[in-house]
N, C-alpha and C positions, 0 to 999 in steps of 0.2 A: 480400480479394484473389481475382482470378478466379482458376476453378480449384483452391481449395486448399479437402479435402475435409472435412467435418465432422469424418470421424476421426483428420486430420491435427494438425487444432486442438487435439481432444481431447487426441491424445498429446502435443502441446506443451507445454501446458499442465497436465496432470497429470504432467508430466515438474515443469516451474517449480513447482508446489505441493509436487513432493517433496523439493526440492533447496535451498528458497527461505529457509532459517534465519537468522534477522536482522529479522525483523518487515518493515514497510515500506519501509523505506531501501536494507535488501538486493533488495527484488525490484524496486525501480528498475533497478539496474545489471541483475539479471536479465533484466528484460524488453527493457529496450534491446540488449545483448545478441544475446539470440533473434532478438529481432523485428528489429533495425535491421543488425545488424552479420553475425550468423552467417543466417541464413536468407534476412534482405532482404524482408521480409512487409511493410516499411513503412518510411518513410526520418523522418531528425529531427525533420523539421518535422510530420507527424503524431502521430510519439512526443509532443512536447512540448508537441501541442494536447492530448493525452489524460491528463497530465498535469494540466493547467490544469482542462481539467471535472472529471475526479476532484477536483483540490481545492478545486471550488467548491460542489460538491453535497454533499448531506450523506453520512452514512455510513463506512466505513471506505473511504479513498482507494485501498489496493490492488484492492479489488473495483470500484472502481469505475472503474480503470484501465482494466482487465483487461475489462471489459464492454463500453467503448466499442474495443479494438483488437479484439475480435473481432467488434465490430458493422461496425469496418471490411473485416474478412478473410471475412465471409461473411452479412452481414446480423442481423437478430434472431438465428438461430438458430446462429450463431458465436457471438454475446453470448452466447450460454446457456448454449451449450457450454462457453464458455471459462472461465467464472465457477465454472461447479459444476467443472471438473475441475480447476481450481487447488486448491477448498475440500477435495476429497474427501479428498487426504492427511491435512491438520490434524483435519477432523472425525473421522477414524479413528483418530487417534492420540488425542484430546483423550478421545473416547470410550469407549476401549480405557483411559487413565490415569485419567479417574472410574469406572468401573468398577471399578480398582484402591485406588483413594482413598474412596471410599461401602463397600469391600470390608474394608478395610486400615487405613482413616483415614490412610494417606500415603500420597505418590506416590515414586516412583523417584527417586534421587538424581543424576540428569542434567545438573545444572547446570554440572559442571566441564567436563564434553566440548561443552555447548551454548555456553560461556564459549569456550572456544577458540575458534569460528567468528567471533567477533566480532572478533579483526582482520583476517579472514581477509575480513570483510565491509564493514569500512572501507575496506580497500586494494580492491574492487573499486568503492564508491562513490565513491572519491576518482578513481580512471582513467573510471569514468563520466562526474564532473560538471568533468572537465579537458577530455575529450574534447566535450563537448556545448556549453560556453563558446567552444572551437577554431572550434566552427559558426557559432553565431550571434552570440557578443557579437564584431561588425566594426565598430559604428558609434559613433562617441564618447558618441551619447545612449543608445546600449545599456548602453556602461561608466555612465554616471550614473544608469540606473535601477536597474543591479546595485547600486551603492555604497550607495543609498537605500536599496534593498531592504534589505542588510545592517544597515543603522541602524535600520530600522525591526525586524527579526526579533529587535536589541540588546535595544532597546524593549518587547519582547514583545506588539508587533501581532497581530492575527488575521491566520494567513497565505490566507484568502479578501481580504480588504481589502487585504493587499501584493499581490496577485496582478492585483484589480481596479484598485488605482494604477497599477501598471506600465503596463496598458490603456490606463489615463486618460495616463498623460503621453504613452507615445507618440503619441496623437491631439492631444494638445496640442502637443508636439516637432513636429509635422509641419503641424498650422494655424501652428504661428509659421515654420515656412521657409515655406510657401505662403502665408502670409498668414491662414488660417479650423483434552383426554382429555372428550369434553364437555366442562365445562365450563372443568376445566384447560386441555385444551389451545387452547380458546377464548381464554382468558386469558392464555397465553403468548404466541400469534398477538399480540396486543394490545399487551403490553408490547411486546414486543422490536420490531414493527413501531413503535411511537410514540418509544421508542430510534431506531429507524436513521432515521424521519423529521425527529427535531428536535435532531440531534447532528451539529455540523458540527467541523472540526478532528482528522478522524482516528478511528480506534478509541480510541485514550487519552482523546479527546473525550465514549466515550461510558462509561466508567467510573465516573466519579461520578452521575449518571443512574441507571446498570446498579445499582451499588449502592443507591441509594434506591429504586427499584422493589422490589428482590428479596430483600435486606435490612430496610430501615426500613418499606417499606408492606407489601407482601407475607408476608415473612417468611419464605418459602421456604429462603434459608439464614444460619447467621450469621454476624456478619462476619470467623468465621477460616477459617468455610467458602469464603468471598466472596474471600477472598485469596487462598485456596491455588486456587480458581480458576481466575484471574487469572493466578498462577505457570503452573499445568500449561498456559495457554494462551499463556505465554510460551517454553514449550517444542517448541513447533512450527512449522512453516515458516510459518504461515499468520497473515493479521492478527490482533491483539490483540481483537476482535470477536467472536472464535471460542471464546472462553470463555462464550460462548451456548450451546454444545453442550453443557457441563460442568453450566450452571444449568439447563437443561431435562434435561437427562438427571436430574437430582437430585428434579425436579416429576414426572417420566410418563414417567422409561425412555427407549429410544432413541425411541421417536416424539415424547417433549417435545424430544428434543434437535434430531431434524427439524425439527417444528415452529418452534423458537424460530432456528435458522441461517436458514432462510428464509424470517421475519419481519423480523428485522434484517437480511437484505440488499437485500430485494426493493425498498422503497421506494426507496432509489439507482437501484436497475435501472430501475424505472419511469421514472425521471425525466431516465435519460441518454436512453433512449429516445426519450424527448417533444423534450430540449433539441437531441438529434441532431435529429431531424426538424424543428426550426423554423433549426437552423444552417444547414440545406440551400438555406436560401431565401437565405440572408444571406452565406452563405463565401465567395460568390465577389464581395463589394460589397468597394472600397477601402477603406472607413471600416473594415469589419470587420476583414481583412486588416490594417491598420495598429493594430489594436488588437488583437488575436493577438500579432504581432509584439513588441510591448511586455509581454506578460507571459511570454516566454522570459526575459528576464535575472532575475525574481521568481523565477521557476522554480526556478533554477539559480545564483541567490541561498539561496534557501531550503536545497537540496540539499548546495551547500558549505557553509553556517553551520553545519546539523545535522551533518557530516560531519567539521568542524572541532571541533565540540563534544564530540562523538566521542574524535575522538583526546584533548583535554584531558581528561577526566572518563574516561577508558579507563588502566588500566596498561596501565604501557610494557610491548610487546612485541617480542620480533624477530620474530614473525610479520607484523607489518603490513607493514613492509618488505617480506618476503621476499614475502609475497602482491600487494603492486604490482608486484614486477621479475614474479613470474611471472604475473602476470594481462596486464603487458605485452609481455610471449612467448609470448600467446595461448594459455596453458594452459589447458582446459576449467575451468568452472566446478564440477563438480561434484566436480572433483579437488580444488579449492583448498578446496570445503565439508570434502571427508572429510579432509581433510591437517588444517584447525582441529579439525574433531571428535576425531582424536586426539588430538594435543596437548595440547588441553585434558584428555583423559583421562589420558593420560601422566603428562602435567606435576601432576595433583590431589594 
């Protein structure tokens, strides 16, 4: 966005990386949020192209959201910005909790206060992907590719190939009415970059990968080191990926743990970049445009399914309630984060 200055972004967005508890799903409604509804940095229909490349590319989708909306609001160097100051929180805590854990051999008992945000994090995904259907699904073949989508996510589809069906029919939908450390840290460079390169499907995506590197080849740690990981990296606002900082901290200190967070992101990075730069030639063609179009209802297929899923495999809470009526009387989000994090603590 013209005009909106580097360190604006920065505090955006290290604002959403400290607030963003719920892994992936929560910093959807987050970012929509910020960027579409309270600030106005960008309206649905770019939110939901950024959406679409995050989850086409490889690597963890929140970063790579988050790289393409700030490649919108201020070029390369909004992407850069925007990516590391979401990660900074998670990596400080994650690093702060192995420390504690390589120190201690356990980490903090956090889980029941982290537990509480989670309907607190439903009921804002649920008013996100109501409100975002309100926008786009208008056209009868919209409802049909949402309905597919749903069957297919049933199925357990690669959500890149629902996303690229959706594409495909609406281009079809529309020809049938028209007619047509040395050596260490070298090595963790390596790993976690050939992770973020060949892991498509999310951060969870690239966990079994993560483990057989670090694990079974490597050997760096074992696998109940590997797990609790995993755990302390589910304890942060930030994607599930970010337990890269935990296995490099474990191989070479804080600088393996550097090292290894921006090995496993940067390939994404590269690639939005590239795929931004060849869309520019194409965005404004019909064909493209009509197939954009068609992967909003996958979108937002996807979003409700996972959302849905959610509430069934979640205890019942009255917090999810309570956190839809007040997410929709515009209560701030960060109030609705710390109102779960108590609870959970309370309620333990």
């Amino acid at each position: 966005m013209k005009g909106l200055s580097t360190a604006s972004i920065a505090r955006l967005f290290l604002k959403l990386g400290t607030i963003g508890f719920g892994g992936g799903l929560a910093m959807i409604g987050l970012l929509r949020h910020y960027l579409v509804e309270k600030e106005r940095l960008i309206d649905d229909t770019k939110f939901l192209k950024g959406l679409t490349l995050g989850q086409l590319l490889p690597g963890p989708f929140v970063t790579n959201y988050v790289e393409y909306y700030g490649l919108l609001l201020k070029g390369w160097l909004g992407s850069l910005t925007a990516v590391i100051s979401l990660l900074i929180p998670s990596f400080l805590i994650v690093l702060f909790l192995s420390f504690l854990y390589f120190r201690f051999h356990h980490y903090p008992e956090l889980k029941s206060a982290f537990g509480g945000a989670l309907p607190v994090v439903i009921g804002i995904l649920a008013v996100t992907c109501f409100r975002m259907a309100r926008v786009f699904i208008r056209r009868p073949t919209d409802l049909i590719i949402l309905i597919i989508s749903f069957l297919l996510l049933y199925l357990r589809i690669d959500l890149a190939l629902i996303i690229l069906f959706g594409g495909g029919m609406a281009i079809l939908f529309d020809r049938l009415r028209f007619g047509i450390y040395g050596l260490d840290l070298f090595t963790i460079f390596l790993v976690f970059a050939k992770i973020g390169v060949v892991t498509f499907g999310g951060g969870y995506g690239a966990l079994p990968l993560m483990e057989q590197e670090v694990v079974n080849h490597h050997h760096w740690l074992n696998l109940t080191e590997f797990t609790d990981g995993v755990a302390i990296g589910q304890l942060t606002p930030g994607p599930i990926a970010i337990t890269a900082v935990f296995i490099g901290y474990r191989v070479s200190g804080i600088i393996g743990s550097l090292i290894a967070t921006i090995a496993i992101f940067l390939p994404s990075y590269l690639m939005l970049l590239i795929l931004c730069s060849l869309l520019r030639r194409v965005e404004d063609q019909p064909l493209f445009q009509i197939f954009f179009s068609g992967t909003r209802p996958p979108i937002i297929a996807i979003l409700s399914f996972l959302t849905i899923r959610l509430i069934i495999t979640t205890p019942l809470s009255p917090l999810l309630p309570i956190s839809i009526v007040l997410y929709l009387l515009r209560t701030p989000i960060p109030l609705l984060v710390l109102l779960g994090l108590a609870c959970g603590y309370l309620l333990a």
